[in-house]
PAMI-565101 format. One record per residue (C-alpha): residue in one letter; residue number from 1; x, y, z. Coordinates in pm, 1 decimal. Example, Ala and Ser with C-alpha at 12.3 -4.5 7.8 and 13.67 -1.06 7.14 Angstrom:
BEGIN
<site rest="a" nr="1" px="1230.0" py="-450.0" pz="780.0"/>
<site rest="s" nr="2" px="1367.0" py="-106.0" pz="714.0"/>
END
This chain:
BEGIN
<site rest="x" nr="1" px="20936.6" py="1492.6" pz="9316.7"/>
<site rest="x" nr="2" px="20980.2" py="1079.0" pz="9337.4"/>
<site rest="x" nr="3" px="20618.7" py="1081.8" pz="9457.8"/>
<site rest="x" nr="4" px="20464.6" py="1298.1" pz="9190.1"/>
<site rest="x" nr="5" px="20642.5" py="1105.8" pz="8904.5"/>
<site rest="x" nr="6" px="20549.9" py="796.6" pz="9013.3"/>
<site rest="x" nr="7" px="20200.0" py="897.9" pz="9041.4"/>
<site rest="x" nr="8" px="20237.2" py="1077.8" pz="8682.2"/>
<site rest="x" nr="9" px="20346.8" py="723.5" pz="8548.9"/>
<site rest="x" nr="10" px="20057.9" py="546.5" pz="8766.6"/>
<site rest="x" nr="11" px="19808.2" py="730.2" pz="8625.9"/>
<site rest="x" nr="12" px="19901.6" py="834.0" pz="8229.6"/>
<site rest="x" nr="13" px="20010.2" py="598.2" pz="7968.9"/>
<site rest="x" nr="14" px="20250.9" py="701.3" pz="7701.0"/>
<site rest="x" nr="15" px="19988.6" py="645.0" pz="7437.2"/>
<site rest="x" nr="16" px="19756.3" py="878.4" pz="7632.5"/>
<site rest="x" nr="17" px="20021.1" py="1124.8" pz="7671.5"/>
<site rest="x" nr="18" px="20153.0" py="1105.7" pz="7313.4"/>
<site rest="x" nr="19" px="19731.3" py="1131.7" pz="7185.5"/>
<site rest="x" nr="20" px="19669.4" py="1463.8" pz="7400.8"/>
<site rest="x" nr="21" px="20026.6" py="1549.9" pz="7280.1"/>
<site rest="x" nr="22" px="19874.5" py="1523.5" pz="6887.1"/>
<site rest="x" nr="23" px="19534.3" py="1705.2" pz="7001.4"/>
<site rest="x" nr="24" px="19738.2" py="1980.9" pz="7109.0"/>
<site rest="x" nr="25" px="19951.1" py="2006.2" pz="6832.6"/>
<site rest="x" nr="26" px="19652.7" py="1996.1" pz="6598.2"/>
<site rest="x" nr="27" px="19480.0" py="2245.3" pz="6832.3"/>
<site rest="x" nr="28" px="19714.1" py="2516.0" pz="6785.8"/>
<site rest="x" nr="29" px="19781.1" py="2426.7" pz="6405.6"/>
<site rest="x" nr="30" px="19399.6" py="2503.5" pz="6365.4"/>
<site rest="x" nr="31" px="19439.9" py="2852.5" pz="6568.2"/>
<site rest="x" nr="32" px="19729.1" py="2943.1" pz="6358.8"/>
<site rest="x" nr="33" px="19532.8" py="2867.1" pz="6042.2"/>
<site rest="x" nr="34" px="19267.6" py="3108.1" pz="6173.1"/>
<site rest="x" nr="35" px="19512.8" py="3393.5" pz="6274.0"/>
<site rest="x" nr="36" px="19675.1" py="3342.0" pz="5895.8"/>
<site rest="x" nr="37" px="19318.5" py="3350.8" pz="5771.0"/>
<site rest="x" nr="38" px="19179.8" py="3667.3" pz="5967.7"/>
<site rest="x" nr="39" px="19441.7" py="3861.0" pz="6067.0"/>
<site rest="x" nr="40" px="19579.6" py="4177.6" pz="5928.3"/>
<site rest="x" nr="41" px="19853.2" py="4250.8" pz="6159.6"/>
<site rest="x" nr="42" px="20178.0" py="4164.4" pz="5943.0"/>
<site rest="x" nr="43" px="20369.6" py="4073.4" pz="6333.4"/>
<site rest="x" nr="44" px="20045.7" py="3822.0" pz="6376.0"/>
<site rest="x" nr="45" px="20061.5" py="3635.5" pz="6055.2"/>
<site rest="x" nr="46" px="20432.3" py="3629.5" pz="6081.4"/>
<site rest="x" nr="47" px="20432.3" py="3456.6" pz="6386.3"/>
<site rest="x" nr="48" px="20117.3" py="3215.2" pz="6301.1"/>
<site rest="x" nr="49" px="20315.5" py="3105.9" pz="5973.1"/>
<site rest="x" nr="50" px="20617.0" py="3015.8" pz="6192.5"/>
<site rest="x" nr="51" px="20420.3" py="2796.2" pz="6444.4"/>
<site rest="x" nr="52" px="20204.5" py="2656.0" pz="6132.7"/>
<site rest="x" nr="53" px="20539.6" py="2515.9" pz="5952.7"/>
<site rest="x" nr="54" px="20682.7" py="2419.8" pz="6265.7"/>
<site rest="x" nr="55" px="20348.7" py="2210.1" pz="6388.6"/>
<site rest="x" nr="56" px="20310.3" py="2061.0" pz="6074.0"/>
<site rest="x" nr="57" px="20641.7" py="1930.9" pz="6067.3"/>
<site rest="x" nr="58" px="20601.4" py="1838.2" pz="6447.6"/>
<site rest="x" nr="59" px="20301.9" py="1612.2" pz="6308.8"/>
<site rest="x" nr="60" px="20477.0" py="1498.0" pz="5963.2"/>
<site rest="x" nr="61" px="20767.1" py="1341.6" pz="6207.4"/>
<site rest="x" nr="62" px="20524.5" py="1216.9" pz="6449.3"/>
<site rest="x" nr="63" px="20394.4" py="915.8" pz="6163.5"/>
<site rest="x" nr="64" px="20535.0" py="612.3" pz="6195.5"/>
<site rest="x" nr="65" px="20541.6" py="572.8" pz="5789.9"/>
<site rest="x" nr="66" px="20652.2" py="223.6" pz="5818.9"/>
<site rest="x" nr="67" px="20411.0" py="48.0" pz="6010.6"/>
<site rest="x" nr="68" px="20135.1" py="306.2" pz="6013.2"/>
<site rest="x" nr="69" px="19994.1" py="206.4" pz="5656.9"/>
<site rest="x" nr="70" px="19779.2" py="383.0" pz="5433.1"/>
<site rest="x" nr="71" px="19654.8" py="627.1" pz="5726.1"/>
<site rest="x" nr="72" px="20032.2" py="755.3" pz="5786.1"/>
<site rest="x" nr="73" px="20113.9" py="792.0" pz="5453.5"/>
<site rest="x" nr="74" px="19790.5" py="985.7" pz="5364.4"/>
<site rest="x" nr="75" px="19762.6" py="1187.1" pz="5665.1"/>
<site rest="x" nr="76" px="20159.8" py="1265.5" pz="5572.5"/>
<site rest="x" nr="77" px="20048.1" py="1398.8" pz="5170.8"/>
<site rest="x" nr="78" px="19752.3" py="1589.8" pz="5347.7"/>
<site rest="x" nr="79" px="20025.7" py="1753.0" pz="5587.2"/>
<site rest="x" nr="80" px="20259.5" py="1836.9" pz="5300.3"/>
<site rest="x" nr="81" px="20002.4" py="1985.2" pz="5098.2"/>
<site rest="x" nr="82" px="19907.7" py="2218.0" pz="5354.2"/>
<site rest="x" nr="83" px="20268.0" py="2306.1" pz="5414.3"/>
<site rest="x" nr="84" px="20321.7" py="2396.8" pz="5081.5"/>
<site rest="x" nr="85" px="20006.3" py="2583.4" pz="5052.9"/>
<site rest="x" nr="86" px="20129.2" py="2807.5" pz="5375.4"/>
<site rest="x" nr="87" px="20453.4" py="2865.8" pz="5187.1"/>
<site rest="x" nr="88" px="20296.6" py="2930.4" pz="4851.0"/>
<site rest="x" nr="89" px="20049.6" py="3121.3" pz="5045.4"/>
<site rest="x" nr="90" px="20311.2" py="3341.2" pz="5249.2"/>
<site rest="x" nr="91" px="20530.0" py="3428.5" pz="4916.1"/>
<site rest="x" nr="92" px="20231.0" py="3589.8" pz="4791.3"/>
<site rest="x" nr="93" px="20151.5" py="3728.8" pz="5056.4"/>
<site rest="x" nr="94" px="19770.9" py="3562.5" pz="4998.9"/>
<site rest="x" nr="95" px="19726.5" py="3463.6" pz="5400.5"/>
<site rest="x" nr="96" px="19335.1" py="3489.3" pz="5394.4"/>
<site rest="x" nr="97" px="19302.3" py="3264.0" pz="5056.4"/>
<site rest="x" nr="98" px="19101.5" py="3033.9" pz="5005.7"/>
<site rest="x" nr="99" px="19431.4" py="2769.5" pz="4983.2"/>
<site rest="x" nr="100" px="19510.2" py="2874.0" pz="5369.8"/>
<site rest="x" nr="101" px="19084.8" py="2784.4" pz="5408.3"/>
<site rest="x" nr="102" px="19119.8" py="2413.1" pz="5273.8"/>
<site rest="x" nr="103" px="19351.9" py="2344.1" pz="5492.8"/>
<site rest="x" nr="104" px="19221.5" py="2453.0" pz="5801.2"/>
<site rest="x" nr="105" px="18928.8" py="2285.3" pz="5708.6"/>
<site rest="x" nr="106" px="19122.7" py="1921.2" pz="5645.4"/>
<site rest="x" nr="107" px="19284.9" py="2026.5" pz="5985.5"/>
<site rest="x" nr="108" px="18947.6" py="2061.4" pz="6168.7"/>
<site rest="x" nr="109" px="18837.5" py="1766.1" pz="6005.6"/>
<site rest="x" nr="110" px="19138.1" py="1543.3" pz="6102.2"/>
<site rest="x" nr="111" px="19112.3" py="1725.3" pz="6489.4"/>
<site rest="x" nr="112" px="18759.0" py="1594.2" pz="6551.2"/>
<site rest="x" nr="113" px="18868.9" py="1272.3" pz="6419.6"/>
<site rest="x" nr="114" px="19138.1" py="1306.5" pz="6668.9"/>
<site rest="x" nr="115" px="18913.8" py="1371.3" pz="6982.6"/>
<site rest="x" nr="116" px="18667.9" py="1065.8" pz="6852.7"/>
<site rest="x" nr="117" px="18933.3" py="835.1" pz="6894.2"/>
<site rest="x" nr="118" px="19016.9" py="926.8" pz="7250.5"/>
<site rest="x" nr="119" px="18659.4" py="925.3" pz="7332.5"/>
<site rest="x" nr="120" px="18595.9" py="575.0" pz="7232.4"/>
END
């Protein structure tokens, strides 16, 4: 076990491991988007708006709003406003609206901005 976390600390930085940690998170907040979008299985889109609210508050707490500037504070507004779209969306019970389609959409968008960054 010594062996294998030395070599885990050899070999990944924190700031790699805290980017694929953020792709992941945006990963599955896109999936979850889709399943709220699609789905018609009331068990599926209760379980997609669970993971949605609980990823984008994973990502809201993962800005550093102090030192993080304009990017933080946006990307934190962008976040809210698709959190209160999900909520707005699930009291309706409006999952495949086109509210819950903006913000996958801002979600994709910020993803692929995501993986550009780690690719350059």
């Amino acid at each position: 076990i010594d062996a294998y976390i030395k070599t885990k600390k050899e070999t990944l930085s924190d700031e790699q491991i805290g980017h694929d940690v953020i792709r992941a998170a945006l990963h599955r907040l896109q999936t979850s988007l889709n399943i709220l979008l699609t789905s018609t299985d009331p068990k599926a889109q209760s379980k997609a708006f669970e993971v949605t609210i609980l990823i984008i508050y994973y990502l809201q707490k993962s800005l550093d709003l102090i030192s993080g500037g304009e990017l933080a504070k946006n990307l934190f507004r962008l976040y809210e406003f698709c959190r209160l779209k999900v909520i707005e969306c699930g009291i309706s019970n409006a999952m495949g609206s086109t509210d819950i389609r903006v913000c996958r959409d801002y979600i994709s968008e910020i993803s692929e901005s995501w993986g550009a960054i780690q690719e350059s």
